[in-house]
TORPANU-63367 format. One line per field, with one value per atom (N, C-alpha, C): residue in one letter; atom name; x, y, z. Coordinates in pm, whole numbers, plus 50000, padded with zeros to 5 digits. Example, Ala and Ser with C-alpha at 12.3 -4.5 7.8 and 13.67 -1.06 7.14 Angstrom:
r	c(A_A_A_S_S_S)
a	c(N_CA_C_N_CA_C)
u	c(51319_51230_51320_51285_51367_51290)
v	c(49431_49550_49670_49775_49894_50003)
w	c(50780_50780_50780_50708_50714_50787)
END
This chain:
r	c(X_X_X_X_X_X_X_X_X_X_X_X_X_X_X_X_X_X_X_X_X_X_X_X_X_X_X_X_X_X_X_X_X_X_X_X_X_X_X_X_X_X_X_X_X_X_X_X_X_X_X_X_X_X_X_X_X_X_X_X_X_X_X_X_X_X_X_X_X_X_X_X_X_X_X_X_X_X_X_X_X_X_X_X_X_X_X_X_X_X_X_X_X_X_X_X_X_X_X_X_X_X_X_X_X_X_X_X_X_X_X_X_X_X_X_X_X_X_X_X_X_X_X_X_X_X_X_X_X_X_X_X_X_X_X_X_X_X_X_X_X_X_X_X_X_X_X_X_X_X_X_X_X_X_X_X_X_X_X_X_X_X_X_X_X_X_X_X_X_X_X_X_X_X_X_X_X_X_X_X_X_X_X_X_X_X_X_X_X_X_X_X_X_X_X_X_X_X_X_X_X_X_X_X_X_X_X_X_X_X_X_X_X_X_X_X_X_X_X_X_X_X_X_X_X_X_X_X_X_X_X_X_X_X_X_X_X_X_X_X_X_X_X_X_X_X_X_X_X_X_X_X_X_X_X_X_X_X_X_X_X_X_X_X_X_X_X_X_X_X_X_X_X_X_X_X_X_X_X_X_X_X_X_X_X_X_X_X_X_X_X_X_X_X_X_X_X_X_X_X_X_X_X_X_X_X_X_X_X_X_X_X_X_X_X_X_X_X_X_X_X_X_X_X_X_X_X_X_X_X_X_X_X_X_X_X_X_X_X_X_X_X_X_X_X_X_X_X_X_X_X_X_X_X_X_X_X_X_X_X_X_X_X_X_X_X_X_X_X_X_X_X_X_X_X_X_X_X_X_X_X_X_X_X_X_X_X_X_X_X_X_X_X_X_X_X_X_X_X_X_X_X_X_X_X_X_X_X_X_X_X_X_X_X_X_X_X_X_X_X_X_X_X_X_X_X_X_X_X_X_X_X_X_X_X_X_X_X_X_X_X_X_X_X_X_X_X_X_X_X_X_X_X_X_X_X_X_X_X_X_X_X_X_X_X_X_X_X_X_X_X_X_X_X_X_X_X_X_X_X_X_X_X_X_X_X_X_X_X_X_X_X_X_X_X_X_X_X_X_X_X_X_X_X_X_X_X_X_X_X_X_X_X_X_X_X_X_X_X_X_X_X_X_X_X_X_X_X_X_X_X_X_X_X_X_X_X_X_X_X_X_X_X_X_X_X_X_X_X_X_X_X_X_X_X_X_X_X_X_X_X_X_X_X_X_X_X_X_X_X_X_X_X_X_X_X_X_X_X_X_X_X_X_X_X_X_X_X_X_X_X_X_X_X_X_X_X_X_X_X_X_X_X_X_X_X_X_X_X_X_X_X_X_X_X_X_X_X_X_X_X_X_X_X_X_X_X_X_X_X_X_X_X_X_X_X_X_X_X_X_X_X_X_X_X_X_X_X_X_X_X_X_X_X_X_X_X_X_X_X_X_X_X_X_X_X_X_X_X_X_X_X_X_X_X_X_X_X_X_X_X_X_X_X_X_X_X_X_X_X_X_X_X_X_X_X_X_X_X_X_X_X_X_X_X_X_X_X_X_X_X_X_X_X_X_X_X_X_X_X_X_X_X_X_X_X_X_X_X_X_X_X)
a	c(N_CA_C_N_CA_C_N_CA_C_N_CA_C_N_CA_C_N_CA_C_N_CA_C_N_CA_C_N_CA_C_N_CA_C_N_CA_C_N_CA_C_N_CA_C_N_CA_C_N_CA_C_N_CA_C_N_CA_C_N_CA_C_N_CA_C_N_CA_C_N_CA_C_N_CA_C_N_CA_C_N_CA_C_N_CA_C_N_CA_C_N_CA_C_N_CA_C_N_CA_C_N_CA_C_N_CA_C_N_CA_C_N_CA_C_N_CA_C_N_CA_C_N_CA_C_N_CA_C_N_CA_C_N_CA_C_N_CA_C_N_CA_C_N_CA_C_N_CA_C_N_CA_C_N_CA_C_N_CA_C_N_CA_C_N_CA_C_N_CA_C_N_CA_C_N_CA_C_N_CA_C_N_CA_C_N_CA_C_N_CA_C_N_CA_C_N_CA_C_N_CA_C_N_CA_C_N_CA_C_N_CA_C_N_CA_C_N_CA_C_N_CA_C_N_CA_C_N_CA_C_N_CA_C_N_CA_C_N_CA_C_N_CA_C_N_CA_C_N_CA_C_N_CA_C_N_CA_C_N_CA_C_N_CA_C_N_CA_C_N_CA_C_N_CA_C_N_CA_C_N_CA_C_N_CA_C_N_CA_C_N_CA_C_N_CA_C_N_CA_C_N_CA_C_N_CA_C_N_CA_C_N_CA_C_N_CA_C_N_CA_C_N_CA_C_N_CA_C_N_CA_C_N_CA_C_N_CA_C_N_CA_C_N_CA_C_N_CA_C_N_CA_C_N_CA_C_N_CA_C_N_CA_C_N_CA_C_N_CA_C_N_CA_C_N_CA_C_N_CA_C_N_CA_C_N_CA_C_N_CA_C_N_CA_C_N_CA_C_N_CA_C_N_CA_C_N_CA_C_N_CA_C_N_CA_C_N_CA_C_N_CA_C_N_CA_C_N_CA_C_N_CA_C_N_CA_C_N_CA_C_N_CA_C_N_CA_C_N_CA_C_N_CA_C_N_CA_C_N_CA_C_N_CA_C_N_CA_C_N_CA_C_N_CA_C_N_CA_C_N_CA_C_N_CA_C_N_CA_C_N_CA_C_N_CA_C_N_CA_C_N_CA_C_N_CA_C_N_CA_C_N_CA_C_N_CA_C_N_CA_C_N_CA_C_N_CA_C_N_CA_C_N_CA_C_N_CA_C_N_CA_C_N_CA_C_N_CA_C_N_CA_C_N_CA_C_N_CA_C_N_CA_C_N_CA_C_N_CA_C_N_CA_C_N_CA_C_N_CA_C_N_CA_C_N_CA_C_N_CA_C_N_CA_C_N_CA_C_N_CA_C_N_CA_C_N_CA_C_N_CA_C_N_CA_C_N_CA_C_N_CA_C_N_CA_C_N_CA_C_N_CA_C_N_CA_C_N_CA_C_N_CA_C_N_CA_C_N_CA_C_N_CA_C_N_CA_C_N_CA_C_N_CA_C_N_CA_C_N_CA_C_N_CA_C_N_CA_C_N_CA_C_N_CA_C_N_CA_C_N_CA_C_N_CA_C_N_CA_C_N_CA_C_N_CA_C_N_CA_C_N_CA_C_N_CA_C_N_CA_C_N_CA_C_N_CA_C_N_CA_C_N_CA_C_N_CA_C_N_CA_C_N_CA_C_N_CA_C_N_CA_C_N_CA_C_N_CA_C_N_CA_C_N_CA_C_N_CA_C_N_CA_C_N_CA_C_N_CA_C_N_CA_C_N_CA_C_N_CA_C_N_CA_C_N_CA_C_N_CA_C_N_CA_C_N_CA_C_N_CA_C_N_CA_C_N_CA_C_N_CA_C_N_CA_C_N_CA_C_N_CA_C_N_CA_C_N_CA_C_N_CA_C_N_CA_C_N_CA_C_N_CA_C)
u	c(50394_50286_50186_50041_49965_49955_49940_49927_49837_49847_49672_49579_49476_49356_49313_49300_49209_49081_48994_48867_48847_48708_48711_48609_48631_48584_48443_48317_48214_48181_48102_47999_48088_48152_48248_48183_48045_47995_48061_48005_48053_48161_48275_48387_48456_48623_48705_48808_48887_49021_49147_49205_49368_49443_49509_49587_49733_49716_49826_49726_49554_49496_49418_49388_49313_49162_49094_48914_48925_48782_48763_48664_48579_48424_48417_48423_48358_48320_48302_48263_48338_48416_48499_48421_48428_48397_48459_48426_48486_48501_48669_48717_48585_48572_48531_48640_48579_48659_48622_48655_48515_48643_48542_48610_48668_48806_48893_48828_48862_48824_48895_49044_49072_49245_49205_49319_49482_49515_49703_49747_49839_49905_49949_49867_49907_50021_50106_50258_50331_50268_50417_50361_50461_50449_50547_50586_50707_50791_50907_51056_51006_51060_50994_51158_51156_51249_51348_51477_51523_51437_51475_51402_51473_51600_51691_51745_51718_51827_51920_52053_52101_52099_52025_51948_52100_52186_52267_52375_52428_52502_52640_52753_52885_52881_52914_52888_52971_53017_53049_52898_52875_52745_52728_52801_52732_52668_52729_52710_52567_52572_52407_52292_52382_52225_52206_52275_52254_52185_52207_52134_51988_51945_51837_51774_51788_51762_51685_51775_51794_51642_51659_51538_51383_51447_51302_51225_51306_51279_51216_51260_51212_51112_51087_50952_50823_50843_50787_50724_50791_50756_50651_50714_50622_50501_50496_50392_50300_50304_50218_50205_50310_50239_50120_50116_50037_49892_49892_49814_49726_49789_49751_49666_49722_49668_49529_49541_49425_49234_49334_49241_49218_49299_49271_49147_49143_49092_48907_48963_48772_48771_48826_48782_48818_48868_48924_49095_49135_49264_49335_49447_49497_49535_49521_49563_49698_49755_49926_49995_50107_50192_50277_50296_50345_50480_50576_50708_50751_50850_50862_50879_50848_50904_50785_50653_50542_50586_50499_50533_50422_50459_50378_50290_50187_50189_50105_50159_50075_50037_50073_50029_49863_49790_49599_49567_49449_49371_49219_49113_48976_48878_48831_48709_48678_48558_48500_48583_48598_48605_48816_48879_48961_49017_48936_48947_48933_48830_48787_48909_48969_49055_49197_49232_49337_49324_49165_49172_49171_49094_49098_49245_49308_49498_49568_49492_49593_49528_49393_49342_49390_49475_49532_49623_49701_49828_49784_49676_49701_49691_49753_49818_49996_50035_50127_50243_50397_50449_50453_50496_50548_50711_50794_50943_50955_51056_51093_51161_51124_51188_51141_51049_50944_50845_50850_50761_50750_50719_50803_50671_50669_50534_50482_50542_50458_50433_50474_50454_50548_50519_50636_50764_50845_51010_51049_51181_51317_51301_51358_51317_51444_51504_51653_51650_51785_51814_51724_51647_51568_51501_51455_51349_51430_51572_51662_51603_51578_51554_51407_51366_51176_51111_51033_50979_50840_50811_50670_50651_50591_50570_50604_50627_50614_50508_50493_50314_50357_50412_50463_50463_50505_50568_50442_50332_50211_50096_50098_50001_50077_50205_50280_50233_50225_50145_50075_49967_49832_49799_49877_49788_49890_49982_50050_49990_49870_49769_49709_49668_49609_49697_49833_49906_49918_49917_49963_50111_50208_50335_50336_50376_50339_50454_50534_50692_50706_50806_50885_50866_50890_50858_50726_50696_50538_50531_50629_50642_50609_50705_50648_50506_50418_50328_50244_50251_50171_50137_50204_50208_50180_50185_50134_50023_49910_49781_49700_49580_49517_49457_49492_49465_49348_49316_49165_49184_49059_49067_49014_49046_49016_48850_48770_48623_48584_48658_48643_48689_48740_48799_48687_48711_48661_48762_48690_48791_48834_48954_49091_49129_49134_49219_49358_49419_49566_49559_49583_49591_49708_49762_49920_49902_50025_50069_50213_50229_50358_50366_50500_50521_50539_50422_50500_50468_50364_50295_50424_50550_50663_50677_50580_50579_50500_50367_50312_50206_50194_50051_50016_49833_49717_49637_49548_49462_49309_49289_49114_49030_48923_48865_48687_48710_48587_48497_48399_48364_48447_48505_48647_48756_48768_48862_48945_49063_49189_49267_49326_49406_49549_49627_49839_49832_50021_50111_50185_50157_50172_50363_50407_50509_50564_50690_50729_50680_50658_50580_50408_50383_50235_50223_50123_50129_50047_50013_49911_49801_49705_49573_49467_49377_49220_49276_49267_49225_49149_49075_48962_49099_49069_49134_49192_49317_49394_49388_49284_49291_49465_49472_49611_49732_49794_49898_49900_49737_49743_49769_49815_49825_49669_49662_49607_49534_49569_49499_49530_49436_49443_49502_49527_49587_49493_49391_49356_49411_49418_49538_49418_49308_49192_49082_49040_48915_48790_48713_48554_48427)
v	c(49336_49385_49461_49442_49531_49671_49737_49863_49942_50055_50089_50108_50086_50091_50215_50317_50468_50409_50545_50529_50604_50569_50651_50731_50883_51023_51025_51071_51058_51198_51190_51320_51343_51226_51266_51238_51145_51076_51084_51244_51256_51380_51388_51436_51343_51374_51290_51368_51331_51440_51380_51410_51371_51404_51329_51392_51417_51517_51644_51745_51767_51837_51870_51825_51815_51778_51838_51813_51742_51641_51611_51531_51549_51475_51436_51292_51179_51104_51008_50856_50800_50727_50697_50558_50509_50364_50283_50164_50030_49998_49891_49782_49672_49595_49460_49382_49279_49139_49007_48936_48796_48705_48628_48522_48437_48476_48335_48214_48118_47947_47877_47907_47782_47859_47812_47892_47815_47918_47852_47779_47710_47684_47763_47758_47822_47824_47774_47739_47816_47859_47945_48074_48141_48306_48383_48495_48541_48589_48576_48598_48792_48840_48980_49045_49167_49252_49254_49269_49303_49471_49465_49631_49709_49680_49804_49780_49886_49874_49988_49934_50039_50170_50140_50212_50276_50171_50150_50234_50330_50334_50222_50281_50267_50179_50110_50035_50159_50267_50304_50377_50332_50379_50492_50568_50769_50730_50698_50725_50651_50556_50457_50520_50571_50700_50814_50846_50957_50925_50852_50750_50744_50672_50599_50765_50876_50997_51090_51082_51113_51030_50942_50841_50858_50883_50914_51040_51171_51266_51280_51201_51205_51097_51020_50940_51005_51085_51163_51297_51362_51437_51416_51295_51220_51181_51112_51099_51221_51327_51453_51498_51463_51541_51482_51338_51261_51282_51276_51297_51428_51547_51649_51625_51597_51564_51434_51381_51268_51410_51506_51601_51680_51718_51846_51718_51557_51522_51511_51545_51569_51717_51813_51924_52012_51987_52018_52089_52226_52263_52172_52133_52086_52243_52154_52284_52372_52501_52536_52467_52424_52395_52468_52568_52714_52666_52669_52657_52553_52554_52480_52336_52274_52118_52114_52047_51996_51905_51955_51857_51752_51614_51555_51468_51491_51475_51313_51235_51104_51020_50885_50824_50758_50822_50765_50869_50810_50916_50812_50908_50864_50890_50804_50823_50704_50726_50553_50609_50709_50771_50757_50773_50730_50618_50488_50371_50309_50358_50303_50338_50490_50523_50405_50388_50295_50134_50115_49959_49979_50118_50092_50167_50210_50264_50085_50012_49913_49807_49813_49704_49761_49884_49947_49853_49804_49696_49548_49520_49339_49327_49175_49127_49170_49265_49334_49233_49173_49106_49067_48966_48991_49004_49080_49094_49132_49045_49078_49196_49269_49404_49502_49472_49575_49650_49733_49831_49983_50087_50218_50300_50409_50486_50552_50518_50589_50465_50348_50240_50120_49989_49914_49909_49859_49886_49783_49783_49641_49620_49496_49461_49415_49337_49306_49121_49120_48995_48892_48808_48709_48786_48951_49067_49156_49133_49250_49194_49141_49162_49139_49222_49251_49395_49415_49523_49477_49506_49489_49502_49475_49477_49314_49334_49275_49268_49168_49223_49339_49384_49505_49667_49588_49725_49753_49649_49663_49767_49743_49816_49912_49952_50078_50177_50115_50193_50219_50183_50203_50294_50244_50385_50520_50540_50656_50745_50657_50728_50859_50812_50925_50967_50983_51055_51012_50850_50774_50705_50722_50636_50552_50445_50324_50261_50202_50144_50082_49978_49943_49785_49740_49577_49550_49436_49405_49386_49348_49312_49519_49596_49688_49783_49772_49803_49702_49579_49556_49600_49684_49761_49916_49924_50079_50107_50075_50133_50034_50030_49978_49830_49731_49601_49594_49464_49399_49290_49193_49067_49028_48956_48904_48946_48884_48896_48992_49110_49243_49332_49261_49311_49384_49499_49580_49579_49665_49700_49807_49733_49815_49794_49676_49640_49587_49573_49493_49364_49266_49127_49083_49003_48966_48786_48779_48575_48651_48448_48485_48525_48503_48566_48722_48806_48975_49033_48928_48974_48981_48931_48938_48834_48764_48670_48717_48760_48812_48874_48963_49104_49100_49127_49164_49252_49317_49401_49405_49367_49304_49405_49333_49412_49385_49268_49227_49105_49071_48932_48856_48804_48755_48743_48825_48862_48951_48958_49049_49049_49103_49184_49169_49083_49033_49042_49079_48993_48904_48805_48687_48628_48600_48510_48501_48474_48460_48422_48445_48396_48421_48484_48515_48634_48702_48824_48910_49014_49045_48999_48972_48954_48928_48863_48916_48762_48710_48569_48575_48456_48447_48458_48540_48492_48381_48355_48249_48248_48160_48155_48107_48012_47923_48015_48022_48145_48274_48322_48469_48516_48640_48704_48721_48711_48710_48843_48952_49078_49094_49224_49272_49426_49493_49612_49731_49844_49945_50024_50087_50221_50316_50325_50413_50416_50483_50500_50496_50431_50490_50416)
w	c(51835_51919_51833_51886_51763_51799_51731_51717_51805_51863_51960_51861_51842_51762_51777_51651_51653_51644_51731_51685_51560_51490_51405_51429_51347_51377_51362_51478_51413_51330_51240_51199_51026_51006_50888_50776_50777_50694_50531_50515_50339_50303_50410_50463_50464_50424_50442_50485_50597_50666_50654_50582_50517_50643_50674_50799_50786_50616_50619_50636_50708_50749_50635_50508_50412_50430_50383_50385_50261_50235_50053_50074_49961_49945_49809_49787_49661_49650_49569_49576_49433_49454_49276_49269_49139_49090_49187_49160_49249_49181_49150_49115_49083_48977_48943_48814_48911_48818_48871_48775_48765_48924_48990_49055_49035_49076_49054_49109_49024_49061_49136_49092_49144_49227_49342_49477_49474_49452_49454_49561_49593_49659_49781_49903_50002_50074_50050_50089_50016_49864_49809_49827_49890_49909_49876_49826_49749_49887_49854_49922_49943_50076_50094_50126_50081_50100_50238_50276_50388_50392_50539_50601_50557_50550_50503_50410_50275_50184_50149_50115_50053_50009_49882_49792_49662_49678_49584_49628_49805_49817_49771_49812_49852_50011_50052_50165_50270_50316_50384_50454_50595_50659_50659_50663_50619_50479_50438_50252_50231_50279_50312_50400_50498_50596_50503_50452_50354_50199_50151_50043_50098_50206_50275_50290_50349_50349_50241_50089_50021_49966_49952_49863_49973_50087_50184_50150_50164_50102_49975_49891_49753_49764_49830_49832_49928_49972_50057_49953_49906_49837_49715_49657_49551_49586_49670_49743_49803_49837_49852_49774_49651_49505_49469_49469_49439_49502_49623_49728_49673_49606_49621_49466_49378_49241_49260_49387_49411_49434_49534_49568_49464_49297_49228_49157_49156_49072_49158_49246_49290_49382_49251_49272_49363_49425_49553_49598_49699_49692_49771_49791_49935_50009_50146_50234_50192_50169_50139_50298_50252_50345_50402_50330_50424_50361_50248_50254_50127_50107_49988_50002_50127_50144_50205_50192_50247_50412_50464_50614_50608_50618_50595_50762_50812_50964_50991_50879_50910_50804_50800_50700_50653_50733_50741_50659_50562_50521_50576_50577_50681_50500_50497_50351_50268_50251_50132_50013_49986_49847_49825_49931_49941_49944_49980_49948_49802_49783_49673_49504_49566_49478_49476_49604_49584_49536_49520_49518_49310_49302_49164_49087_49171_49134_49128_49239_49211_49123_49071_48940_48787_48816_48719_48684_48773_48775_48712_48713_48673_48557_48568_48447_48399_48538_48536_48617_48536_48602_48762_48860_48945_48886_49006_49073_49169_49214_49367_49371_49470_49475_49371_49309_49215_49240_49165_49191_49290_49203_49260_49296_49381_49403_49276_49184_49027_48965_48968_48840_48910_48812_48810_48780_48845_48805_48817_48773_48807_48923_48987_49109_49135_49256_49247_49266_49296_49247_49189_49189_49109_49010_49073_49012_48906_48931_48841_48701_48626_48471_48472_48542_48525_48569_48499_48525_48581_48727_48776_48933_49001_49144_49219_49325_49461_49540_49638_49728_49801_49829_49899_49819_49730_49619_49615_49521_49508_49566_49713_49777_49835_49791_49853_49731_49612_49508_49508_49559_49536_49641_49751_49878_49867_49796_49738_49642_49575_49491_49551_49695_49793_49896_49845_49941_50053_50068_50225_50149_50201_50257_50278_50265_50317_50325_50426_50474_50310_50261_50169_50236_50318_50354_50446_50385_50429_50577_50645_50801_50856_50783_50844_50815_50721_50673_50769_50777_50864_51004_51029_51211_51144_51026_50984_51009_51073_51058_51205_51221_51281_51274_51373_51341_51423_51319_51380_51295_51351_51354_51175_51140_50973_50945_51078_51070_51064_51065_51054_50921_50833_50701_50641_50573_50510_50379_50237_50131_50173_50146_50136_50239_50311_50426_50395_50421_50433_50446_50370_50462_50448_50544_50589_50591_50584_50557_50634_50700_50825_50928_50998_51113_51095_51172_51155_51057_50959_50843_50708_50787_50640_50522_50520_50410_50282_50305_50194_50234_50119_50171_50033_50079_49953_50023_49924_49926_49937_50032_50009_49936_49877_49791_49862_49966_50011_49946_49999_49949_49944_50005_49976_49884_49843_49682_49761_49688_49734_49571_49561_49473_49547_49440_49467_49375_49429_49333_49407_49368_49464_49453_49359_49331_49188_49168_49019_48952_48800_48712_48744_48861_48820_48834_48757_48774_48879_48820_48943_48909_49031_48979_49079_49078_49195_49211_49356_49409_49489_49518_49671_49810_49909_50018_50067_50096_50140_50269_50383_50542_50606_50550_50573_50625_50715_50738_50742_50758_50760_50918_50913_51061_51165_51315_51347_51371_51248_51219_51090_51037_50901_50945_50880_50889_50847_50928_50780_50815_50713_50662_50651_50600_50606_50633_50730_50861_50735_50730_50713_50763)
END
């Protein structure tokens, strides 16, 4: 089911409101890179994560809710560090959180300047392997089974990186990142939208960059890199994660 659609805030123009209650005003560079020519094979899309993993428990289910806990917490935290170091780099305090464990009240941040940071956090990545099951909120990593002897991202891992740059969270499988944010119709894509392939959006996710270019990591053996949009199997919405 899609998501209820936010409006977005008027009078914010050259304001941006983090919704761990953060103010911030910039404009960063934009991503460029020349147009791909020639479009892959729309049929192959990389194999996407189960929803739940482990996270290298012991198979006894306490030991796995507590694992799954344990790695949330610490991805949570990393992520507001991050978030907060996105704000010292345009000058700016984050709000104190009153306590030593940040409360974090939402995964949207609202700003051009916020967009623009994650499309160019994730052109940081190409040329950067794919692996399945790769890629961590600081960098690329081992990925598991087909991905265990590689260091690099997933389409998932991918843009879980990149919007962690500015202190958004973003689920671990592409089926649920696609219900993370606000849908609308393809004809409506903006940069830094989400785009989804499959049922439920769990087959494969990129990063539009606009003009029709998006930013994957598509599949084994290729790495990351800019393609023109693939129409063929996309969801009948795009996802944004940030209002502007």
């Amino acid at each position: 089911m899609p998501s209820i659609p936010h409006r977005a805030q008027p009078g914010w123009d050259r304001r941006t409101l983090l919704r761990t209650g953060i103010l911030a005003t910039a404009s960063l560079a934009m991503l460029r890179a020349p147009i791909a020519r020639a479009e892959p094979n729309a049929g192959q899309w990389d194999p996407t994560l189960p929803i739940l993993l482990s996270a290298g428990a012991p198979g006894d289910p306490v030991a796995i809710a507590n694992a799954s806990l344990q790695a949330s917490a610490f991805a949570a935290q990393t992520t507001f560090d991050m978030g907060r170091k996105f704000l010292g780099s345009l000058g700016l305090a984050p709000a104190d959180a009153g306590g030593a464990a940040p409360i974090l009240r939402g995964n949207r941040v609202y700003g051009r300047q916020a967009v623009e940071y994650v499309i160019r956090r994730a052109g940081t990545q190409l040329g950067v392997p794919y692996s399945w099951g790769g890629g961590s909120l600081t960098g690329p990593s081992r990925g598991v089974d087909s991905g265990a002897g590689t260091v690099g991202f997933d389409c998932s891992g991918l843009t879980r990186y990149a919007f962690a740059g500015v202190g958004v969270l973003l689920p671990r499988y592409s089926g649920d990142q696609y219900t993370a944010g606000r849908q609308l119709p393809p004809s409506q894509a903006k940069r830094g939208d989400l785009l989804f392939w499959g049922p439920g959006g769990g087959q494969h996710e990129a990063l539009y960059l606009g003009n029709g270019q998006m930013i994957e990591a598509q599949q084994t053996g290729v790495p990351v890199k800019i393609s023109p949009v693939r129409k063929s199997g996309m969801t009948p919405y795009v996802t944004r994660i940030i209002e502007y």
